[in-house]
N, C-alpha and C positions, 0 to 999 in steps of 0.2 A: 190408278195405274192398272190397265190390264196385263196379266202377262199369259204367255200361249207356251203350249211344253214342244218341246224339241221330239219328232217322235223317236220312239225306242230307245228313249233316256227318260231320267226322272228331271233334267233337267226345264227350269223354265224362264223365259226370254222377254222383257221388256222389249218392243219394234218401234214402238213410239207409233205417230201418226203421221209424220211427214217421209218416212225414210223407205226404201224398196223392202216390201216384204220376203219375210223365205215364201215358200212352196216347197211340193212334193220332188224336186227337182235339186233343193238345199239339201231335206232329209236323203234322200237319195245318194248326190256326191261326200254327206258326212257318212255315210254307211260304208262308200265304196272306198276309201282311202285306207292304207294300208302305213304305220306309222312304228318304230320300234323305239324304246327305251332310248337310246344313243341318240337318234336323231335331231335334228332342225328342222322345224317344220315351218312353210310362209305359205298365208293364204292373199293373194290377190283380191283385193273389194272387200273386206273383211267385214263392212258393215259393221251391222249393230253385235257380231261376233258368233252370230250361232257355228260357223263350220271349226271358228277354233274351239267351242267349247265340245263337237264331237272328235275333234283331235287331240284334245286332253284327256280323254277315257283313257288313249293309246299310254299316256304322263311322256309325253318324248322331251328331250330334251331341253329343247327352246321353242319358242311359239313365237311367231312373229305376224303380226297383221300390216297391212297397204292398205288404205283405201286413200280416195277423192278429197273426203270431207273431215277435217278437223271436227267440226261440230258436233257428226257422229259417235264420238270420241267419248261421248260426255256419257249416251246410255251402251254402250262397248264397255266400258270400264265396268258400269254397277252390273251387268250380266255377269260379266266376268270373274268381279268379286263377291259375287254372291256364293259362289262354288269355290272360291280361293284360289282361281287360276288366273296366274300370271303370266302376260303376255307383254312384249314389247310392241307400241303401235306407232305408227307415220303415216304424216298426210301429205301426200304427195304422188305423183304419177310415177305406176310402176315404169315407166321410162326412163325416170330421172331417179330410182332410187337405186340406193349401191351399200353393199354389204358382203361378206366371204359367203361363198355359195353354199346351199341350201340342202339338205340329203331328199326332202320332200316339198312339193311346191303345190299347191291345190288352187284352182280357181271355177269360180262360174260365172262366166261373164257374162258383156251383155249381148244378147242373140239375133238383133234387128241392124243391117248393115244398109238402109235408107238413108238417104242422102234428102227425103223429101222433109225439110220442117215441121210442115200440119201435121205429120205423122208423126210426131217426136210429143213426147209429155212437157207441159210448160213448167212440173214439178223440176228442177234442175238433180232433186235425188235420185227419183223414180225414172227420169229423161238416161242419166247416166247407167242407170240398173239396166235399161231396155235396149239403150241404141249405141252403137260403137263408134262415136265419132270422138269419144276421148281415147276408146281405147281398140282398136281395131285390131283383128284375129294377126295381120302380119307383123304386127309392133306385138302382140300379145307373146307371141312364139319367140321373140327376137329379144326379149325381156326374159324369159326361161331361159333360152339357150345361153344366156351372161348367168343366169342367180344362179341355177343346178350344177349340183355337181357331175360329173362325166356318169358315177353309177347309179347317177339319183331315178325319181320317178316323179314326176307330171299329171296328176290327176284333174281330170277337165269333166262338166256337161254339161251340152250344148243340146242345140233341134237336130234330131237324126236325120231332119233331111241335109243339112248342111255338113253330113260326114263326109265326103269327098273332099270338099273345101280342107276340111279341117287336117284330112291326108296330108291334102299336098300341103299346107303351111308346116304342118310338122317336119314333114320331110327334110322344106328350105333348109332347114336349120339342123339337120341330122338326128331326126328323131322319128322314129318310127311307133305304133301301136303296138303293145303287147299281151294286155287286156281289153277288152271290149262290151259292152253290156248292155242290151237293149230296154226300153221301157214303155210298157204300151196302158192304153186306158183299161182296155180288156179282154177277151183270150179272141182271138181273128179279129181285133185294129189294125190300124195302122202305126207302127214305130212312131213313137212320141219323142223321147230323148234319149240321147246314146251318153253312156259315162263311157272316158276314155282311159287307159294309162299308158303314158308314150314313159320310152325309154332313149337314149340315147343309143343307135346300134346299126350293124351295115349289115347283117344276118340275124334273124329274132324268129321265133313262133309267133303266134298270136291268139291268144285265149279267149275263145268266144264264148262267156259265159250264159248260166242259166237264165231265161228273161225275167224282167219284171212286170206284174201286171197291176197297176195303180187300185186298181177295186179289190185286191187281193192282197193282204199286208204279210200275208204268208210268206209270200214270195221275195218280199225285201231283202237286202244281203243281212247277215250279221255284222254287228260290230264286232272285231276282232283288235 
């Protein structure tokens, strides 16, 4: 069994070989979540669990994971219990799943909206991690706007090029950006991935935070 460490944790994670792996795009939205003691926190696609076990640093209240695949369920648990956190898990499509709403909802879905098959992974895991035909950005936003609470927070990331997109589906649904936060390969790239935090609101700021630069770990947010 190999296992790979969560960065900026001492944690370390069982992926298995058939399941979507993290990336610097995981570590990233576990850094960027903001979580308090009271809280409920639900991660959308929970996978093999790495995003809850960087929301358990936060100890918030209840941890709740969704994903696709019962299966995955199996190496989610022994990650989980290797550190002694406790998570409620269901497989099933956050469409169809139902619960009293959420104070914190975190996802990273998946970023390819082709409709073309060849292009799609014949892995049905790795297929699901990539491409949104289970779970598309406007079913994605309409599934938060049910689980969140009115003063909750929404943390997302996605391809920066697809932030407009991602505007207006929040919007649909009455949710606006409040935080923002760019991620690049290295210092004059081009915008790689943007973390989001929408909030529910019909007046708001908007906090364009300091960037990230992937070749520069300096730069990564802190856990807080």
């Amino acid at each position: 069994m190999k296992l790979d460490y969560l960065g900026g944790t001492d944690f370390l994670i069982d992926q298995g070989d058939k399941f979507y792996r993290m990336n610097s795009d995981t570590e990233l939205l576990g850094r960027f979540i903001r979580i308090k003691h009271q809280h409920r926190f639900l991660e959308i696609g929970c996978n093999t669990g790495a995003i809850l076990l960087y929301a358990s640093l936060r100890k918030p209240k209840e941890l709740v994971g969704v994903d696709l695949f019962s299966v995955v369920f199996k190496l989610t648990r022994q990650n989980l219990e290797r550190y002694r956190v406790d998570a409620q898990l269901h497989a099933c499509r956050i469409q169809d799943y139902k619960d009293k709403p959420f104070d914190v909802i975190a996802c990273n879905p998946p970023y390819f909206s082709t409709t073309n098959q060849n292009l799609m992974n014949v892995n049905q895991y790795k297929r699901a991690g990539r491409h949104e035909e289970n779970l598309p950005l406007s079913e994605l936003f309409t599934a938060v706007k049910r689980l969140l609470k009115s003063n909750g927070s929404f943390y997302l990331v996605h391809r920066a090029s697809r932030y407009n997109e991602l505007y207006q589906y929040a919007s649909r649904v009455g949710m606006l950006p409040v935080k923002v936060m760019f991620a690049y390969d290295h210092v004059g790239g081009v915008a790689k991935t943007v973390l989001i935090e929408f909030q529910f609101a019909t007046a708001h700021e908007c906090m364009i935070e300091a960037p990230v630069y992937l070749d520069d770990r300096s730069t990564f947010p802190t856990i807080e």
